[in-house]
DSSP file (Angstrom, degrees, kcal/mol; ACC not computed):
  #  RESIDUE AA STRUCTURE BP1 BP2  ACC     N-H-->O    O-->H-N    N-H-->O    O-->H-N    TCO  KAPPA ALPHA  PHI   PSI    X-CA   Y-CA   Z-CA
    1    1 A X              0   0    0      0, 0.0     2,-0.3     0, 0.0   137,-0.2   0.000 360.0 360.0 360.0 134.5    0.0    0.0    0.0
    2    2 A X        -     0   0    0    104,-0.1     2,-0.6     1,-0.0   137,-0.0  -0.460 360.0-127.4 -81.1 124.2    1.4    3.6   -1.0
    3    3 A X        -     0   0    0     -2,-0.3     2,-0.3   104,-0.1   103,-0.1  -0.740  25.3-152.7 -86.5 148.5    1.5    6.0    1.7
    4    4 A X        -     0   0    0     -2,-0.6   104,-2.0   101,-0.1   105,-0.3  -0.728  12.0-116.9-109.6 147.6   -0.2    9.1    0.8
    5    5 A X        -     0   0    0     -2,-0.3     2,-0.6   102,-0.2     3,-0.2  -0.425  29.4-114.3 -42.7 156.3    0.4   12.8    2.2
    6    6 A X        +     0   0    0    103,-0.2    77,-0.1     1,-0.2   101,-0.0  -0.972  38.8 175.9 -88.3 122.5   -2.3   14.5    3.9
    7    7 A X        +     0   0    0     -2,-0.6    -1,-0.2     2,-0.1    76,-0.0   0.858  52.1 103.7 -70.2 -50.8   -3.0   17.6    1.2
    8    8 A X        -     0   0    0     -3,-0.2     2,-0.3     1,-0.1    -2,-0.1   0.354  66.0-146.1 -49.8-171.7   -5.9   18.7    3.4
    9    9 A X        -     0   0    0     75,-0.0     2,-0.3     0, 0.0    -1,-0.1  -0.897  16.1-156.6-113.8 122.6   -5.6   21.8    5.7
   10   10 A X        -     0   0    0     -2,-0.3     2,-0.2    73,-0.1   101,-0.0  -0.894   7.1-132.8-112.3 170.7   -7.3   21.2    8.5
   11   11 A X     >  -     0   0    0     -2,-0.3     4,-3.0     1,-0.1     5,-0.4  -0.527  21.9-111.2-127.9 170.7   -8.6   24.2   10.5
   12   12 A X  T  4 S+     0   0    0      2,-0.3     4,-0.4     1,-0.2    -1,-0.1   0.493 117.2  54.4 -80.5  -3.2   -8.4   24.8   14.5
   13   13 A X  T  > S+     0   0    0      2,-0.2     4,-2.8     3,-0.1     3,-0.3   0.829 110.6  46.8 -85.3 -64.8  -12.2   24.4   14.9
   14   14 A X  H  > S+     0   0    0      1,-0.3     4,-0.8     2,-0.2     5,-0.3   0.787 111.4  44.6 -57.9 -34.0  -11.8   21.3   13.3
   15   15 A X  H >X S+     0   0    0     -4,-3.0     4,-1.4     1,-0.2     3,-0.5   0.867 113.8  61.9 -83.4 -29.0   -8.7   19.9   15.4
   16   16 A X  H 3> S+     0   0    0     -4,-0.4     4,-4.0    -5,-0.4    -2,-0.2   0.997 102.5  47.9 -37.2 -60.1  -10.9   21.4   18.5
   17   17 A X  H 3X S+     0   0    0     -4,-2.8     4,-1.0     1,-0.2    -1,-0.2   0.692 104.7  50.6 -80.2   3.6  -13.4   19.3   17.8
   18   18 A X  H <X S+     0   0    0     -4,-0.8     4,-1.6    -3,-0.5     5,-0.3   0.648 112.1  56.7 -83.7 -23.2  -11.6   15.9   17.4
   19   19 A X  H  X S+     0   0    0     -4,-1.4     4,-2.7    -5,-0.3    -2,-0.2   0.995 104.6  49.3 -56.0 -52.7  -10.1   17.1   21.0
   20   20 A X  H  X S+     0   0    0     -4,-4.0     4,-2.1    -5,-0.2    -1,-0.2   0.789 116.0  47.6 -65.2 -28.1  -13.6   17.4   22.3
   21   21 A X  H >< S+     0   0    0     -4,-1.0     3,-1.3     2,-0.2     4,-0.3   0.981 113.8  42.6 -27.7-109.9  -14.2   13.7   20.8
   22   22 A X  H >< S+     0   0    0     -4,-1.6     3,-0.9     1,-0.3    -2,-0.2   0.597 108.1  55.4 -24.7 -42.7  -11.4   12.2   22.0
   23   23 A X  H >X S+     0   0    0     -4,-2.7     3,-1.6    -5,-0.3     4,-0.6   0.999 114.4  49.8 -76.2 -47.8  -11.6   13.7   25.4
   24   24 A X  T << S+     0   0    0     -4,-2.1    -1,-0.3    -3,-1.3    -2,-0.3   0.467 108.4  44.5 -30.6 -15.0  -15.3   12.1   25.3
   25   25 A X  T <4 S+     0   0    0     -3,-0.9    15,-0.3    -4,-0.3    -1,-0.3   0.008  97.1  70.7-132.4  28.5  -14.8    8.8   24.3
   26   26 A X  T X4 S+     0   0    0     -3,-1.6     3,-0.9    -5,-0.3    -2,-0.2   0.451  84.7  76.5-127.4   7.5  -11.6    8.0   26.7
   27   27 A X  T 3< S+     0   0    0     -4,-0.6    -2,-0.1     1,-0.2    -3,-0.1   0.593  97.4  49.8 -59.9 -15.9  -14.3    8.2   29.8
   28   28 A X  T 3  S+     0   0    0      2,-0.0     2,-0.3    27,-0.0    -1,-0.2   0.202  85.1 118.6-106.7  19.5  -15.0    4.8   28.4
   29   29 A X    <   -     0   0    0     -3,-0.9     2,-0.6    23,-0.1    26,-0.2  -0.655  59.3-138.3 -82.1 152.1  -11.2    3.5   28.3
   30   30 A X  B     +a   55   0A   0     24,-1.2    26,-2.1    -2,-0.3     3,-0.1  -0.904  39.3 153.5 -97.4 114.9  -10.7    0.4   30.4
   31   31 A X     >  +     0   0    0     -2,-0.6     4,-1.3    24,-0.2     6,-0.2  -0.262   4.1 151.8-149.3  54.3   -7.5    0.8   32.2
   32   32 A X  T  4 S+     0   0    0     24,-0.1    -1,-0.0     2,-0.1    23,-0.0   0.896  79.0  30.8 -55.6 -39.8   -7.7   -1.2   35.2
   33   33 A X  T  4 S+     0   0    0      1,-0.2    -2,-0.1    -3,-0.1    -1,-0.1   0.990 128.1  35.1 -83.7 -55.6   -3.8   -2.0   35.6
   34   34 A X  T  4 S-     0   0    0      1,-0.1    -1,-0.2     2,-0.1    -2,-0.1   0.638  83.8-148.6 -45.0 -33.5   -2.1    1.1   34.0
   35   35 A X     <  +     0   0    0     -4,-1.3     2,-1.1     1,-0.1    -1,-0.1   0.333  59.5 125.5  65.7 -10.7   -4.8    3.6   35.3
   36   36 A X        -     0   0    0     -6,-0.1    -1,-0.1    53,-0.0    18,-0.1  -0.415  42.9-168.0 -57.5  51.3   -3.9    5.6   31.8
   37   37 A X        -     0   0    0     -2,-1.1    53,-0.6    -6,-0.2     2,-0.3  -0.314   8.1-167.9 -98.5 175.7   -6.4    6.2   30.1
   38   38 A X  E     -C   89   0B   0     16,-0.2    16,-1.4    51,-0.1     2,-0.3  -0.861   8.3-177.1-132.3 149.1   -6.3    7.3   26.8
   39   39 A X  E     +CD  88  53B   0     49,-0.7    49,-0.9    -2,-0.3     2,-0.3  -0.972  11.4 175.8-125.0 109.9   -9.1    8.8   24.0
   40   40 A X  E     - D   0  52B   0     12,-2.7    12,-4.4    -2,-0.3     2,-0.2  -0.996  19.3-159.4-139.5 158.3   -8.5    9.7   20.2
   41   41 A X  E     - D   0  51B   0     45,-0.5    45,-0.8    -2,-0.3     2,-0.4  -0.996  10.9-152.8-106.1  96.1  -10.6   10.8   17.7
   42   42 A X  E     -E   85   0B   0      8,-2.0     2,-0.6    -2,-0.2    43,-0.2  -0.477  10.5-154.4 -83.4 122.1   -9.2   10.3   13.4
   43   43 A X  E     -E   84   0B   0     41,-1.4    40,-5.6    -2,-0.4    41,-1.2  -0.956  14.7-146.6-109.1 131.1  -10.7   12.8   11.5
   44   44 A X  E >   -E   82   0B   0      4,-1.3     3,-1.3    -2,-0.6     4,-0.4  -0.757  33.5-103.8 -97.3 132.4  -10.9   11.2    7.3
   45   45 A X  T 3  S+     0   0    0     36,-2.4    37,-0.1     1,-0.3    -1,-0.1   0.800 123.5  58.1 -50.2 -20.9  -10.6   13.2    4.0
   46   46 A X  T 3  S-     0   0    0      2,-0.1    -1,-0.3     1,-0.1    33,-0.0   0.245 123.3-106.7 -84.9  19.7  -15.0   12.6    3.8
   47   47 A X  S <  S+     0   0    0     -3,-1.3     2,-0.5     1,-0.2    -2,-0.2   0.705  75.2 142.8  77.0  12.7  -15.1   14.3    7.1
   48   48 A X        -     0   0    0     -4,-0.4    -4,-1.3    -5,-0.0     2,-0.3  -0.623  35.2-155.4-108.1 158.8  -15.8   11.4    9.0
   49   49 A X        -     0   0    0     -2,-0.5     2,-0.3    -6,-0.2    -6,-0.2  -0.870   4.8-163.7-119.7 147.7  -14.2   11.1   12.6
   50   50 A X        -     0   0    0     -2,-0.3    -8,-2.0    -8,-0.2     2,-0.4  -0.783   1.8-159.7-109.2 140.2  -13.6    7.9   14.2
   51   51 A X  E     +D   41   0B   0    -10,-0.3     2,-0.5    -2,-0.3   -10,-0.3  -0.877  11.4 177.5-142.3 156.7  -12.9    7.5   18.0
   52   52 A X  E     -D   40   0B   0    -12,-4.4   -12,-2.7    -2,-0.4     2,-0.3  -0.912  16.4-153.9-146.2 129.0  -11.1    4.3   20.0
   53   53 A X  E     -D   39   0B   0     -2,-0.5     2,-0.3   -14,-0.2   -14,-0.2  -0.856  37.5 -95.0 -96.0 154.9  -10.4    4.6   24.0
   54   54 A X        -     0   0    0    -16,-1.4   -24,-1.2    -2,-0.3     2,-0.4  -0.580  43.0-164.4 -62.2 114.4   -7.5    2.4   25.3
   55   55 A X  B     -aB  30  64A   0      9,-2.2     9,-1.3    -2,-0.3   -24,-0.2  -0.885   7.5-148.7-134.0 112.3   -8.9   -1.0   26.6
   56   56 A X        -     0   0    0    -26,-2.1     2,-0.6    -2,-0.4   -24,-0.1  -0.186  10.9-167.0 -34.5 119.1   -6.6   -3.1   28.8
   57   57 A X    >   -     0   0    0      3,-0.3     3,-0.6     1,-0.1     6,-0.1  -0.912  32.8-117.8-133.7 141.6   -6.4   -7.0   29.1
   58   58 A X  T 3  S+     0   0    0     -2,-0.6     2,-0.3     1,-0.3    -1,-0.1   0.705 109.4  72.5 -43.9 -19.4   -4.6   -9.0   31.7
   59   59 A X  T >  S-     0   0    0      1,-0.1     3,-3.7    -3,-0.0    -1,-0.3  -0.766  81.1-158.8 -48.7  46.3   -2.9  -10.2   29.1
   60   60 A X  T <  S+     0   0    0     -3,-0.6    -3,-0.3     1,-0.4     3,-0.2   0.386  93.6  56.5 -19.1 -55.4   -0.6   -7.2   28.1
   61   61 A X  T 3  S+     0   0    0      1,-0.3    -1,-0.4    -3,-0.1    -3,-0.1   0.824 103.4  60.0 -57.3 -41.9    0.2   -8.0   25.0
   62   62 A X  S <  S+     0   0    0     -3,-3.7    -1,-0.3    -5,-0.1    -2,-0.2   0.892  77.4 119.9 -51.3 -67.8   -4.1   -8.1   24.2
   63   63 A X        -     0   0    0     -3,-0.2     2,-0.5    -6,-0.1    -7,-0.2   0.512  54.9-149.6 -28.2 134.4   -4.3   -4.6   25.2
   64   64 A X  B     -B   55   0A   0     -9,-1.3    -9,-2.2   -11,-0.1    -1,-0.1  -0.958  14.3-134.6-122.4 123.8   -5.8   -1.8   22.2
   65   65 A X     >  -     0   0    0     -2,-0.5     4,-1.8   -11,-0.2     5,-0.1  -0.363  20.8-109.0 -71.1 160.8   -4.7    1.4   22.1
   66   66 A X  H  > S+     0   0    0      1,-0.2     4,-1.6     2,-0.2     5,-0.2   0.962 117.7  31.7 -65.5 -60.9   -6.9    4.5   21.8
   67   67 A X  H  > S+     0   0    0      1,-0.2     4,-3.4     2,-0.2     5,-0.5   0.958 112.8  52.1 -61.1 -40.2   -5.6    5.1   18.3
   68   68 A X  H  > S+     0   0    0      1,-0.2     4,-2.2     2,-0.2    -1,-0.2   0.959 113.0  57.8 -70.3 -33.0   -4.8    1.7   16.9
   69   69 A X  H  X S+     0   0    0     -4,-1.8     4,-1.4     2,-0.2     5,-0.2   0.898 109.1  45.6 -48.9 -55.1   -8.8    1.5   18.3
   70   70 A X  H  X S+     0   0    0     -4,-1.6     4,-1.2     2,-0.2    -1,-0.2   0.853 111.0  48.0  -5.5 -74.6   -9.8    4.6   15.8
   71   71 A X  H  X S+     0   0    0     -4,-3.4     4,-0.9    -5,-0.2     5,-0.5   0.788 105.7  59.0 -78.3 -23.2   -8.1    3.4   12.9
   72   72 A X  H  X S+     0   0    0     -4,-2.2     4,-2.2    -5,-0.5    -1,-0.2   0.947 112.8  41.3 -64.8 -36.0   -9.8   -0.1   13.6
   73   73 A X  H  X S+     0   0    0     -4,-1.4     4,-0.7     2,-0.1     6,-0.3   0.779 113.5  50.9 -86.2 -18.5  -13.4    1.8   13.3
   74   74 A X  H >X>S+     0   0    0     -4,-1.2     5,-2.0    -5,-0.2     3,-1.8   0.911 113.8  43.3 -88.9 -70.3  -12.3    3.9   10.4
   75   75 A X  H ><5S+     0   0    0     -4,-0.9     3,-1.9     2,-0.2    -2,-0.1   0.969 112.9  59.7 -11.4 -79.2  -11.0    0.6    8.3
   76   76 A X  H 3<5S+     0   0    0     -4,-2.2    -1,-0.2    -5,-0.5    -2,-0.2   0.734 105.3  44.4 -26.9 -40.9  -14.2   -1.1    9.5
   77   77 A X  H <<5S-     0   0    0     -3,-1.8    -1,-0.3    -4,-0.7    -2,-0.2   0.382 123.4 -98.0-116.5   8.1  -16.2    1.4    7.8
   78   78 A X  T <<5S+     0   0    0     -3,-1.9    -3,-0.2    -4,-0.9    -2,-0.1   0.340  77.5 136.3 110.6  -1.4  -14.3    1.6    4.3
   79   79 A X      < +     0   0    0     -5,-2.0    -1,-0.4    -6,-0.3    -2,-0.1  -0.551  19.7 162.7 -86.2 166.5  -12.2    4.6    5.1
   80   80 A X        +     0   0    0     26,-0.1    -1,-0.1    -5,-0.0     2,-0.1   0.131  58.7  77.9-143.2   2.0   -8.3    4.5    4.0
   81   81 A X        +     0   0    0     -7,-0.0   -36,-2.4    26,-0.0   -35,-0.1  -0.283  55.8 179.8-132.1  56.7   -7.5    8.2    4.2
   82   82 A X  E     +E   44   0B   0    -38,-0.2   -38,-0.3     1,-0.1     3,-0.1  -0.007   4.4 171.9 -61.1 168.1   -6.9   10.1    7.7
   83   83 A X  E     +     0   0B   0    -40,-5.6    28,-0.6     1,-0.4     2,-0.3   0.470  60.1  14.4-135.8  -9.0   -6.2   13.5    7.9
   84   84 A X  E     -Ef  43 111B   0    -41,-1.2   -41,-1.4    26,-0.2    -1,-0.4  -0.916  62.7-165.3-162.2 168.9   -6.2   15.0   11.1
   85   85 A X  E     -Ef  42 112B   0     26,-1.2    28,-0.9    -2,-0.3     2,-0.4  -0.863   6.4-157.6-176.1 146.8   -6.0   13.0   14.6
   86   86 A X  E     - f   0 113B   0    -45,-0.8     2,-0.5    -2,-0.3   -45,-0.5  -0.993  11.2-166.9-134.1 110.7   -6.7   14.2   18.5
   87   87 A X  E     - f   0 114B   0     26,-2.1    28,-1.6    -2,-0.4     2,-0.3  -0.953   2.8-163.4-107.4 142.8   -5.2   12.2   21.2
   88   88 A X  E     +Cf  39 115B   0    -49,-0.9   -49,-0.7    -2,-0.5     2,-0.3  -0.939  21.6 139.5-121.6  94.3   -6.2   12.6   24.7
   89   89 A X  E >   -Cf  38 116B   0     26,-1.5    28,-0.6    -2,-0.3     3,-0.5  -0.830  58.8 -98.5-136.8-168.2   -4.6   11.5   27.8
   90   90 A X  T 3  S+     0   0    0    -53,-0.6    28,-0.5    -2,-0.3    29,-0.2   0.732 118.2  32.0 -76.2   2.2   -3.9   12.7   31.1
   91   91 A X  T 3  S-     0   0    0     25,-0.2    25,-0.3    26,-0.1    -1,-0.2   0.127 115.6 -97.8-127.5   6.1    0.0   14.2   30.8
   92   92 A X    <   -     0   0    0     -3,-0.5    24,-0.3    23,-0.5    -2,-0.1   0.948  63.5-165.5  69.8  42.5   -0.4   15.3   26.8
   93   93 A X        -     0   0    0     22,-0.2     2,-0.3     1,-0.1    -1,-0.2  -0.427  16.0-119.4 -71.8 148.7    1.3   11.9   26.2
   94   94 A X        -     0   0    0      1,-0.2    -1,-0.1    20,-0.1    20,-0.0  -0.781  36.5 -93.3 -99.6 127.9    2.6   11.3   22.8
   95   95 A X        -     0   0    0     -2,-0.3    -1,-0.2     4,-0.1     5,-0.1   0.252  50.2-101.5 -31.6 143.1    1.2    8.4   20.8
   96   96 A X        -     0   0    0      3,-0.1     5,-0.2     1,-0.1    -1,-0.1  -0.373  26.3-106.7 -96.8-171.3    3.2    5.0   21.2
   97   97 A X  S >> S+     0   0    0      2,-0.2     4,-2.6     1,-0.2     3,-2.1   0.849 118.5  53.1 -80.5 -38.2    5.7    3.5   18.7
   98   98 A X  H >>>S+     0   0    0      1,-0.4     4,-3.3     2,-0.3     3,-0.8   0.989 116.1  43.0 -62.0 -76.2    2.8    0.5   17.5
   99   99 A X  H 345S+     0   0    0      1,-0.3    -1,-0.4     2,-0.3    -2,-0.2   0.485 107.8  54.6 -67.4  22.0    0.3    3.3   16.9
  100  100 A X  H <>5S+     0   0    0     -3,-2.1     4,-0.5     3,-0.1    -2,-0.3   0.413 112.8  50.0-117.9 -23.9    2.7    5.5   15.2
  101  101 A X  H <X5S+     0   0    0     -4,-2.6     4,-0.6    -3,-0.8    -2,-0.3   0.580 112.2  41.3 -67.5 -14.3    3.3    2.5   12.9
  102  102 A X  H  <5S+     0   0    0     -4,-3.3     4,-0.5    -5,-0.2    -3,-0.1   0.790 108.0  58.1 -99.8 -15.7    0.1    1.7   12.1
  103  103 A X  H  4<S+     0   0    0     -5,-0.6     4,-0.2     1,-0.2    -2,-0.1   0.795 101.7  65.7 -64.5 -31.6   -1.0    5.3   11.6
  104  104 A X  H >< S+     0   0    0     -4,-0.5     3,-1.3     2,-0.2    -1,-0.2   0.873  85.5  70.3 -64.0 -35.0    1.8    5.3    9.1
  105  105 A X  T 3< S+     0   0    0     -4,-0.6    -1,-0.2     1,-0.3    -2,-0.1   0.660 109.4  32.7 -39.3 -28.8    0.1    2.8    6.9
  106  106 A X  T 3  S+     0   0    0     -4,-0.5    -1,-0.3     1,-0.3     2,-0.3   0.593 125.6  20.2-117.1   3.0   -2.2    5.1    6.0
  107  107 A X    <   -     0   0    0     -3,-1.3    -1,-0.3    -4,-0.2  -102,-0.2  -0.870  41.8-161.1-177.3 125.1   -0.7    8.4    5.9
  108  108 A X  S    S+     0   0    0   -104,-2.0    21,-0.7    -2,-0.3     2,-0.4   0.507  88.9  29.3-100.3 -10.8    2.8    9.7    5.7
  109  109 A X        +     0   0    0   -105,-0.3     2,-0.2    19,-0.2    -1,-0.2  -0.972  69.0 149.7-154.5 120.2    2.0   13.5    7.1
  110  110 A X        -     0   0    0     -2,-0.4    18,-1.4    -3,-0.1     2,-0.3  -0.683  45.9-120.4 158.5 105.0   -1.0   14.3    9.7
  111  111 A X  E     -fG  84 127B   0    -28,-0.6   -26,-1.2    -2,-0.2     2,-0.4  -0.351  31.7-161.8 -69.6 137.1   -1.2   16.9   12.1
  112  112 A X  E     -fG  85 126B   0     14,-0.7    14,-3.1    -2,-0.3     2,-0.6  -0.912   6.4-153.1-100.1 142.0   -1.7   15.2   15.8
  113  113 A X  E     -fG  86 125B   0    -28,-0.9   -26,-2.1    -2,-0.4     2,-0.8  -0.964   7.0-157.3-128.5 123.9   -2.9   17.1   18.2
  114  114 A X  E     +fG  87 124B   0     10,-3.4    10,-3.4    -2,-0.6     2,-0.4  -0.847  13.8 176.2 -99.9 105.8   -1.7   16.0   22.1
  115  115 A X  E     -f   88   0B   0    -28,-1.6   -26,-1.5    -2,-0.8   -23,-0.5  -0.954  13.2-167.2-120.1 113.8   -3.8   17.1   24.4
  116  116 A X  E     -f   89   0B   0      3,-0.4     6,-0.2    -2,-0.4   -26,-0.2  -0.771  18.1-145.2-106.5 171.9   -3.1   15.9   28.5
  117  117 A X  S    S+     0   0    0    -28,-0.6     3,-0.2    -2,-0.2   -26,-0.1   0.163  91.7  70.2-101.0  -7.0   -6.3   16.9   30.8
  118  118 A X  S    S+     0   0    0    -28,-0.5     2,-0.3     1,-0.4   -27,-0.1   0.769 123.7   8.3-111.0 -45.6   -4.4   17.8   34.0
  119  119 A X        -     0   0    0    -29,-0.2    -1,-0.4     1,-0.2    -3,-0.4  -0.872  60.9-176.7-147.8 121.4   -3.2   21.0   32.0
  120  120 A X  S >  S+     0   0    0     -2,-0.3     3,-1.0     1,-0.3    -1,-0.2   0.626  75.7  83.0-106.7 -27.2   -4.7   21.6   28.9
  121  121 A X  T 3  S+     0   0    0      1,-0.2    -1,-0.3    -6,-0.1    -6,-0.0   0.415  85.0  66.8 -52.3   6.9   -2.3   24.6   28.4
  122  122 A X  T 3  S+     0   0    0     -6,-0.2    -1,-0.2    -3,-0.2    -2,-0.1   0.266  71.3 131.8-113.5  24.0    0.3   21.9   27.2
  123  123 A X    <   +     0   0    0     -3,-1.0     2,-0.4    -8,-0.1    -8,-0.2  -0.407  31.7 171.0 -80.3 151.4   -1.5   21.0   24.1
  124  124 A X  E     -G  114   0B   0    -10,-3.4   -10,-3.4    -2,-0.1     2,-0.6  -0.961  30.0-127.9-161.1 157.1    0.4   20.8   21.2
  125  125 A X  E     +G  113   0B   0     -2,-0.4   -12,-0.2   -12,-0.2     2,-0.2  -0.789  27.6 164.7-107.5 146.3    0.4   19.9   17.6
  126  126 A X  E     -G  112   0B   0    -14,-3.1   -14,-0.7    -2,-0.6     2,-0.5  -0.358  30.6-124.3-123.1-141.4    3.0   17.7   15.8
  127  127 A X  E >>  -G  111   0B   0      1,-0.3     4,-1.3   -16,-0.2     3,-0.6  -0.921  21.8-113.7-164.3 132.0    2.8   16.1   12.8
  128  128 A X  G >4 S+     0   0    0    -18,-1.4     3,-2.1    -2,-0.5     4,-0.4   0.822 112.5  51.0 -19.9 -94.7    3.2   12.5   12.1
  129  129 A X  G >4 S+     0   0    0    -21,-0.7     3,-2.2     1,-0.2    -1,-0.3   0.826 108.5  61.9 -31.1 -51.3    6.1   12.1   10.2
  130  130 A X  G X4 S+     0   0    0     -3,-0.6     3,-0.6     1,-0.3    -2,-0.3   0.873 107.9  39.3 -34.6 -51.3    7.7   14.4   13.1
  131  131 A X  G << S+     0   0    0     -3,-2.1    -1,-0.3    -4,-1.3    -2,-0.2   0.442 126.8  39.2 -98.7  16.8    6.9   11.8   15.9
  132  132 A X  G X   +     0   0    0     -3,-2.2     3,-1.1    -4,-0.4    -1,-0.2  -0.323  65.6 165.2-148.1  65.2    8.0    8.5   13.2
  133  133 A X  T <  S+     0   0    0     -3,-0.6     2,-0.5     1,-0.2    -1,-0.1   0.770  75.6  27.1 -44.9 -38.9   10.9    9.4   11.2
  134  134 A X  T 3  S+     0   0    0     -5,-0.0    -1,-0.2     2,-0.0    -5,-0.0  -0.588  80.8 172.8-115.9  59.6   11.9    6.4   10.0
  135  135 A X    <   -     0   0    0     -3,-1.1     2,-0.1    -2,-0.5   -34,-0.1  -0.257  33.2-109.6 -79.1 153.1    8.8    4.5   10.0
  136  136 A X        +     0   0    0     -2,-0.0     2,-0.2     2,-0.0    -1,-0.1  -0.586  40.5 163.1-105.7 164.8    9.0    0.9    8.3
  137  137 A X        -     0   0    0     -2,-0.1     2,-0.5   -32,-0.0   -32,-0.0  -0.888  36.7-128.9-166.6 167.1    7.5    0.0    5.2
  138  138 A X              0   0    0     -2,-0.2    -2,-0.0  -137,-0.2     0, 0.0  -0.899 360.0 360.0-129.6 133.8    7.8   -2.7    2.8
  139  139 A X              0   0    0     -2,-0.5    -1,-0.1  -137,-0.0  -137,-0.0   0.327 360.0 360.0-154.6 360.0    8.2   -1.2   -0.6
């Protein structure tokens, strides 16, 4: 599969409201052992946003991350093309290396926007490629 750019522009209402998403749908993460939980929202070039919360299994390995959760519902429903993405945790934590590979699959370029809950003045946007330079790829 060919990784694409994101062309789009997306606008600061719009990465607001994947925040407001995200921050919604990680009240439903399951995180008994870690106590982390985590919420993101994928916004898709047809405008539709996707959301995953982090759900934990006693089993480590079993454990789904808020994003990789996202990208599962966006797949699920025929999309191939994010554009924009809002992660939510409680420290502005930065996505981890699994979901910054699989977010690559689909997109080479994509502002993220990291948002932690404790102090919301630490939000910040990065951009995709930024937080997986050397992302692997079978080409």
């Amino acid at each position: 599969m060919s990784k694409k750019k994101a062309t789009t522009k997306v606008s600061a209402d719009v990465l607001d409201d994947l925040v407001v998403r995200a921050r919604a749908v990680r009240k439903n993460a399951h995180a008994p052992y870690s106590k982390y939980k985590v919420g993101a929202a994928i916004l898709t070039k047809s405008g539709k946003i996707f959301t995953g919360c982090n759900v934990e299994n006693a089993s480590f390995g079993a454990t789904i991350c808020a994003e990789r959760g996202a990208v599962m519902q966006m797949i699920a429903a025929g999309e191939r093309e994010p554009i924009a993405c809002a992660v939510v945790t409680k420290d502005g934590g930065s996505p981890c290396g699994i979901c910054r590979q699989v977010l690559s699959e689909f997109t080479t370029e994509m502002p993220m926007v990291l948002v932690g809950t404790k102090d919301e003045t630490s939000a910040r946007v990065v951009d995709l490629a930024d937080l997986l330079p050397l992302m692997f790829a079978l080409r």
